[in-house]
Every structure is written in C-alpha cells, then in structure tokens.
VMD Tcl script that draws the C-alpha trace (Angstrom):
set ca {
  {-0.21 20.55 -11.30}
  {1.17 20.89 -14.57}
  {3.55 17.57 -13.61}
  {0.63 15.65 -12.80}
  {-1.03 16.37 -15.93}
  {1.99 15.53 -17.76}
  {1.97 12.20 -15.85}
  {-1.77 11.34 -17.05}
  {-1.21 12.07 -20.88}
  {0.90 10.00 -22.09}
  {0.33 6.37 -23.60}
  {2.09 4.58 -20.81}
  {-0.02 5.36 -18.81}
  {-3.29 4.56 -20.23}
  {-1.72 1.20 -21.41}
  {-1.07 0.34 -17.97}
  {-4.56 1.11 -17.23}
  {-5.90 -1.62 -18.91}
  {-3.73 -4.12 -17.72}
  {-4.34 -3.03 -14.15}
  {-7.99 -2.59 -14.95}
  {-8.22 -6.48 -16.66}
  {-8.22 -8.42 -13.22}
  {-10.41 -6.28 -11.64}
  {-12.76 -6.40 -14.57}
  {-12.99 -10.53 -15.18}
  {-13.00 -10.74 -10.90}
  {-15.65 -8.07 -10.79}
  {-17.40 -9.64 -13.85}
  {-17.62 -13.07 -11.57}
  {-19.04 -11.85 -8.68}
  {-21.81 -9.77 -10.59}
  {-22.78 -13.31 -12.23}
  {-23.03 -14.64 -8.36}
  {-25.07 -11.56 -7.48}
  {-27.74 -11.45 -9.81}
  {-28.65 -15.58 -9.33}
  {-28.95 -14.18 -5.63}
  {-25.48 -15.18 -4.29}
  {-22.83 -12.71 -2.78}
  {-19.64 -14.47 -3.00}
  {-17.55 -12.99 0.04}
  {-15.27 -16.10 -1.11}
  {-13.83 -13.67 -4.15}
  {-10.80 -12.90 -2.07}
  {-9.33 -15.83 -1.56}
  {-10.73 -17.87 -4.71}
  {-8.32 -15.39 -6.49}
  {-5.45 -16.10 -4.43}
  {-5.26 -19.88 -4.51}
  {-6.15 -19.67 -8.41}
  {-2.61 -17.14 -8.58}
  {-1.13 -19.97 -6.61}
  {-2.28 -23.35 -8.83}
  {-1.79 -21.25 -11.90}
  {1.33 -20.21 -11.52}
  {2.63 -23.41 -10.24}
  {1.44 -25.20 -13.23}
  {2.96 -22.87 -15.91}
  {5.93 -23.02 -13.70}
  {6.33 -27.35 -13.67}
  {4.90 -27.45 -17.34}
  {6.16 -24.21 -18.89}
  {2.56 -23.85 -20.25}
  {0.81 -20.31 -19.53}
  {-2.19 -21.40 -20.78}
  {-2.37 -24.79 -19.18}
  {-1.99 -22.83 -15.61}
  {-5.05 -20.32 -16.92}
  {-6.78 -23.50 -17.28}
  {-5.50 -24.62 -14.16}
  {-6.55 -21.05 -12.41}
  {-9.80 -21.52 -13.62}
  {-10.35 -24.66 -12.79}
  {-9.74 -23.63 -9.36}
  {-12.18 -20.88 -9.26}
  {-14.61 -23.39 -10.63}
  {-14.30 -25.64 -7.82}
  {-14.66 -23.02 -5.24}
  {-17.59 -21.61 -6.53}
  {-19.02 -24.98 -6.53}
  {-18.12 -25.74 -2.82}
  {-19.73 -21.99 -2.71}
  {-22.92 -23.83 -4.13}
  {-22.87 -26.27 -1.44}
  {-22.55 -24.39 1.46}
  {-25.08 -21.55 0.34}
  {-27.21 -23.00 -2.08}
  {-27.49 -26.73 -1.17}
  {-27.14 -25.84 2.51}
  {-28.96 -22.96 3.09}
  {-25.74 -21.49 4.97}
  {-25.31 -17.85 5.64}
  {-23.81 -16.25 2.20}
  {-21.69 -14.30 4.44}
  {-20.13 -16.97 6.94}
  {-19.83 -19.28 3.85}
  {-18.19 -16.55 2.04}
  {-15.78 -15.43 4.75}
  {-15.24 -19.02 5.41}
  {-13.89 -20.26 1.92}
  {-11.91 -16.85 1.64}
  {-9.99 -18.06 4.84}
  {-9.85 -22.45 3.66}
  {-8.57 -20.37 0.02}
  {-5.96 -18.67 1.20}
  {-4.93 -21.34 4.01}
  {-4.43 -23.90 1.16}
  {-2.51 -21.40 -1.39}
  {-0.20 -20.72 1.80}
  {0.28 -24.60 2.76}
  {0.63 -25.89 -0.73}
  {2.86 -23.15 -2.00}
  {4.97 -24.08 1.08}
  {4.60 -27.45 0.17}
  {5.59 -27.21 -3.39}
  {8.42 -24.53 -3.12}
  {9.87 -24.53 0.86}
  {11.06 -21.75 1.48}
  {13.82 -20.52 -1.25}
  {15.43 -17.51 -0.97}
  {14.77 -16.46 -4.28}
  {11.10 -16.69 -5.02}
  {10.77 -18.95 -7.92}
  {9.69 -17.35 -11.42}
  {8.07 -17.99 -14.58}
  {8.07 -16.45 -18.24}
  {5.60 -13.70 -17.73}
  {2.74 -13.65 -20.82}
  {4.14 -11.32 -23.26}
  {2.05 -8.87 -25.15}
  {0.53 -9.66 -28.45}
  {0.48 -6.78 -31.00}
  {-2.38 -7.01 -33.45}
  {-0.86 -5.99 -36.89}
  {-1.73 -2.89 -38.50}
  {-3.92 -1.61 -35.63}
  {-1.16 -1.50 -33.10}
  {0.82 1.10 -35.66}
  {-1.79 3.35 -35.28}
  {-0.54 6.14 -33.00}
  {-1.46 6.68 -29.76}
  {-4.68 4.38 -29.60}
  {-1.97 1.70 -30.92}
  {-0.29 1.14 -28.21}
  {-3.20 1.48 -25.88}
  {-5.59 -0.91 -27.60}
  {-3.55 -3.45 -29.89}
  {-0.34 -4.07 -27.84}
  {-1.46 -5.68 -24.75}
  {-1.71 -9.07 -23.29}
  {-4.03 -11.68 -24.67}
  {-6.02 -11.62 -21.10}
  {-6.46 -7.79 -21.58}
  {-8.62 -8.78 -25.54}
  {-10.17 -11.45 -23.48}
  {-11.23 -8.77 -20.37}
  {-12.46 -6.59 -22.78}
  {-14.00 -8.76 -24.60}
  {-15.74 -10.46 -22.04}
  {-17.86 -7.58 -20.91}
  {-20.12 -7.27 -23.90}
  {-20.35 -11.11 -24.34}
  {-21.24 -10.74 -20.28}
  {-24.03 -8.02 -21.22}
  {-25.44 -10.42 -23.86}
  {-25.28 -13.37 -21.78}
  {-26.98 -11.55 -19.21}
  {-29.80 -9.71 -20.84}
  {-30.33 -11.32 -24.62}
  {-30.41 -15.10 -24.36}
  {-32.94 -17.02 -22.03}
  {-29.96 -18.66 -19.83}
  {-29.76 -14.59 -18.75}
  {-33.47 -14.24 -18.21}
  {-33.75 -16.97 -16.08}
  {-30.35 -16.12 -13.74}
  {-32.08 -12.84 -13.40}
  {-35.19 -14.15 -12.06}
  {-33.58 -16.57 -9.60}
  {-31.89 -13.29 -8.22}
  {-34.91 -11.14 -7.97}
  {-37.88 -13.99 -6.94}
  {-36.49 -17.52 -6.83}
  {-40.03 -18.84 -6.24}
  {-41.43 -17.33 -8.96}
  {-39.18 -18.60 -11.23}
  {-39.76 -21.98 -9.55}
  {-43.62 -21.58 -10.76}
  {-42.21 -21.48 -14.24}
  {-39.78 -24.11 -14.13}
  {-36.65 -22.60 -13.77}
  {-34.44 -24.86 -11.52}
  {-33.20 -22.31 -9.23}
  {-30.58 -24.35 -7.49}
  {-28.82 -25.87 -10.81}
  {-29.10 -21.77 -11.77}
  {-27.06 -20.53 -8.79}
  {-24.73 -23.51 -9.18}
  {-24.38 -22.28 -12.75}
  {-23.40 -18.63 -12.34}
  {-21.22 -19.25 -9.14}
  {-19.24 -21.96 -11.43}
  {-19.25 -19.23 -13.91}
  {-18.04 -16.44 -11.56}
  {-15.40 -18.98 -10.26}
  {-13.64 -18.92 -13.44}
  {-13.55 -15.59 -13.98}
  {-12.34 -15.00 -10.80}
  {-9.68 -17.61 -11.17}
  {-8.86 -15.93 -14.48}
  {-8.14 -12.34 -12.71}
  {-6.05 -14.36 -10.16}
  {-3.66 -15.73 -13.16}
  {-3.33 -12.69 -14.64}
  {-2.04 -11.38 -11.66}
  {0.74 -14.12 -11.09}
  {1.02 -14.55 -14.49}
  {0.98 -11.54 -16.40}
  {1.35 -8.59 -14.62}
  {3.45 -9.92 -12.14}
  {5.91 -13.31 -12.83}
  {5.73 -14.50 -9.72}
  {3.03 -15.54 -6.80}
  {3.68 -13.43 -3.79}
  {0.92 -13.99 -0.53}
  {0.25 -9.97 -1.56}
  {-0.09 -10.80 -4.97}
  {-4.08 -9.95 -4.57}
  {-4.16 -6.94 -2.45}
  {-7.53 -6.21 -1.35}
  {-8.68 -6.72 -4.93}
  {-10.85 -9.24 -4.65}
  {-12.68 -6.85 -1.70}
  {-12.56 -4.18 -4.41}
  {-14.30 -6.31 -7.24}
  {-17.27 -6.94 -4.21}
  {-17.91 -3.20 -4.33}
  {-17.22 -2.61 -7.71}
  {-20.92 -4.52 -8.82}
  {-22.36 -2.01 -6.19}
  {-20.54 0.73 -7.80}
  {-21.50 -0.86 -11.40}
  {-25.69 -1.78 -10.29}
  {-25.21 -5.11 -11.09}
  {-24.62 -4.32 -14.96}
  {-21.38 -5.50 -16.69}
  {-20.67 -2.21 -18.70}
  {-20.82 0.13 -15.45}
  {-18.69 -2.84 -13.27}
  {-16.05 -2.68 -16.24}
  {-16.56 1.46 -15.87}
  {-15.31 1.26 -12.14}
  {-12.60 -1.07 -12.70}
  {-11.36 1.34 -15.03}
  {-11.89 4.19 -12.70}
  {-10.32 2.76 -9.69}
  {-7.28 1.30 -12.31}
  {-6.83 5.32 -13.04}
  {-6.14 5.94 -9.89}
  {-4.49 3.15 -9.09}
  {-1.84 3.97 -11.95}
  {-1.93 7.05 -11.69}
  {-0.36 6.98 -7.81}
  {2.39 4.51 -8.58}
  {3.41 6.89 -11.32}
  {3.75 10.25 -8.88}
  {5.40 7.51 -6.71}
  {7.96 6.92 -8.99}
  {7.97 10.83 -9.94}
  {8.01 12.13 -6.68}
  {5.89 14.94 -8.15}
  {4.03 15.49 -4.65}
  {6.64 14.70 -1.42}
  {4.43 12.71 0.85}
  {5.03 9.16 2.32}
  {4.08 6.34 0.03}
  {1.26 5.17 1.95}
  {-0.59 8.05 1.12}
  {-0.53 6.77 -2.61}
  {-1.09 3.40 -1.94}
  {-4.57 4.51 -0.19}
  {-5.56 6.87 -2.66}
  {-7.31 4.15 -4.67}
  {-9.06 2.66 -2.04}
  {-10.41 5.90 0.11}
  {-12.09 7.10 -3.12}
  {-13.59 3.72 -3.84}
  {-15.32 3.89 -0.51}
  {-16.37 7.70 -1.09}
  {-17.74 6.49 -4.57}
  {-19.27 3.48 -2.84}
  {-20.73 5.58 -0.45}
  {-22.05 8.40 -3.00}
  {-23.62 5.53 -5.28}
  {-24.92 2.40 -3.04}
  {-27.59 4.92 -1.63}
  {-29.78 4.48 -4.99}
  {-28.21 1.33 -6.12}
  {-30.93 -1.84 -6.19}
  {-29.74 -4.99 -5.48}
  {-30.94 -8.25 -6.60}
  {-34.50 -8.75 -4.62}
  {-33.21 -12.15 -3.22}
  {-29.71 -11.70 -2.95}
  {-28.51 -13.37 0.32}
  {-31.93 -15.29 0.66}
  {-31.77 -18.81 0.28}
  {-34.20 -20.92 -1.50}
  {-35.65 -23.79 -0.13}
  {-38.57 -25.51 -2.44}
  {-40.37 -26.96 0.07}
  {-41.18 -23.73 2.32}
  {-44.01 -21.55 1.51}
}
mol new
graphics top color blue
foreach p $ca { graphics top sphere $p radius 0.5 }
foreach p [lrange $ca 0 end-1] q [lrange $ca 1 end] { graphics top cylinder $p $q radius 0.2 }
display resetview
C-alpha cells in the first residue's frame, strides 16, 4: 500500500494528470455544448479521430502545430455541422445520425491516412508541442511544475472551462442555448431561432472536440495511431452525465477518470501489484461505469434532448 501511495505523491504524477485530463476535458466540454441545445452527439468518437488524423497531417506537410490545431478544428467544425443536418435540419434520429458519422469519421481518417502515408514501416512523426513554462510561477515548488510547466493546450483546457461556465450561464447567447435544450418551442414563442442555436453549439462542440483530438496526435502522443482515441470520445459522452450538464463538474470527472487513468500506467510501469496489464488498462473504465451508474440515477438531462424540433408541428 505504502508503494502505491508513494506512486500518487509525487509531481509527476499529478502533471501527467492534467495532460491526460486536457482532451477529455475540451472533448467533454463539446459534447455538453451539444447537450444542453438538445443534441447528443454520438458522433464524438470519431469526430476526434479524423480531427487527430487532418491535424497531424497538416503539422506534419507544413511543420506548423498550430496550423494543424486549426486544421483539427476545422474538422470538428464540419462534422458537427453535417451533425446539424442530419439531426437538426432533418429531423434524423440523434442516435443513428450519431453512430453514423462516428463510423463515415473514422472510415475517412482510415482511407485518407492510407492515402496520404501507404503503408510505411515506420509510422511517420512530427515535433510533438513542447511545454511552455510560465516564468516565475513554474519555480514555485511543487504546484510549479504541476500548474506552469505544461503544454499550451493544457492553459487553454483549463482555461476553457470557466469561459465555458460564463458562456453558458452569464451572457444571453447561454440563456437562449439553454432554452432550446429544455423547451425548443418555447423559446420559439420568444424568438429564439432554435435551429441556427443547435447549429451553433454543435459547430462549437465540433471544435472542441477536434481540439482534444490534436492534442492527442499532437501533444501527448507525436504520432496518429487508429488507437490514438481509445474509447475517449465514449468516455467524454458519459462524462456530461457524470458532470449534470455543468462545465465545472464535466472538468471534475475528467480529472477523476485522468487519476485513475495515470495512476494504472504508473503501477504498470512499477509492477507494484503483479497482475496482467489488462487489469490496469480497465481500471479506468469499470469505475467510470460504477460512477455513471451511482450518479445518472438523479442526474436531469436537458428536457428536449434527443427531440427534434420541427416549427410547423403543434
């Protein structure tokens, strides 16, 4: 027990919290923005993988990072518009739609990587972001390293979430997303235009999910991999369950579940506890469905989440 303790406290680890916390945190951010105009985005999984994939071959051909961010998140952008089409123009079951542009996603990020690379025998690589150290903070010790020697995408993660909780709840762009989500029609009645609304926060949520999707093949990793996502994308869905729709608790799970996450690859590499591997690599995602599970009972979804809106229907 002792060694396990010994694994948690040190500042390693908690650094490497944040940076596996920071995808699931902008991803998780995106699909709560979907959510509360009424959308669930089932598309999450493989928006994130073909953004990994366009963002990592543009910083590869231009040597830009930020020009494949740009490029990531243009990607989720466009997704969450053809999301918009199929759900919110359309009327389309959220879940078929969903499932259905997780499966075009990841078809296209496996037939275009193909495309663009073969098949080498050495994946190709790129210059990973490096971490930025913000002067005079990042000396401080312990909460130093932690906080103020990270990548940019980690400020911008953390960041994000209280700009995502003012967005949502302090300016009138907020009030009216949340009123699409709970009764579209009555925010018809006072002249909200609830499909432009939905179009709006799925665009939004397409970037940020784009975003966690570069700073997977980007940052964490220097390379894009067809496992480069992992289920994450799944996770982020029941992270906003886990979080009630609110931005601080979503970012309170995706740190939770990046604990656990890091703290199994470190008695991996330890071998503190002598079990197979796979035990670890579940770890993370059996107590995200027992949390799930414990939570979702009194959780209260959006009223019109997964309704669809047509104007001319009484």
């Amino acid at each position: 027990m002792d060694d396990i303790w010994g694994q948690i406290f040190q500042v390693g680890f908690f650094a490497a919290l944040l940076r596996i916390a920071t995808p699931l945190i902008l991803a998780s951010l995106g699909e709560m923005f979907a959510e509360r105009a009424g959308v669930l985005n089932l598309g999450i999984e493989g928006i994130m993988l073909l953004a990994a994939m366009t963002g990592f071959s543009t910083a590869y051909f231009t040597g830009s990072l930020w020009l494949g961010l740009a490029a990531a998140m243009a990607t989720g952008m466009v997704m969450g518009a053809l999301m918009g089409l199929l759900t919110v123009s359309l009327g389309l079951s959220q879940h078929v739609s969903g499932i259905g542009v997780t499966l075009l996603c990841t078809g296209f990020a496996f037939f275009f990587y193909r495309l663009i690379f073969g098949q080498p025998g050495v994946p190709p690589s790129i210059e990973a972001f490096a971490t930025v150290k913000v002067p005079l903070l990042s000396d401080i010790p312990l909460i130093g390293p932690v906080l103020f020697d990270q990548f940019a995408l980690v400020y911008i993660a953390l960041l994000a979430v209280p700009v995502a909780a003012f967005v949502l709840f302090r300016t009138p762009w907020g009030l009216s997303l949340r009123a699409v989500g709970e009764s579209p029609r009555a925010a018809d009645s006072a002249g909200v235009n609830v499909a432009l609304t939905r179009y709006q926060a799925l665009i939004l949520g397409g970037a940020f999910m784009g975003a966690a999707g570069a700073f997977l093949s980007m940052a964490q990793f220097n390379a894009f991999t067809f496992g480069v996502i992992s289920g994450r994308g799944w996770v982020c869905i029941a992270l906003v369950v886990f979080g009630q729709w609110s931005p601080w608790k979503c970012a309170a799970g995706a740190l939770i579940f990046a604990a656990i996450d890091t703290l199994q690859l470190r008695l991996q590499a330890s071998n503190v506890i002598d079990v197979p591997y796979q035990v670890f690599l579940m770890l993370p995602f059996v107590l995200t469905i027992v949390a799930m599970a414990a939570v979702s009972r009194n959780a209260r979804a959006p009223a019109a989440l997964l309704t669809p809106f047509r104007k001319e229907e009484r």
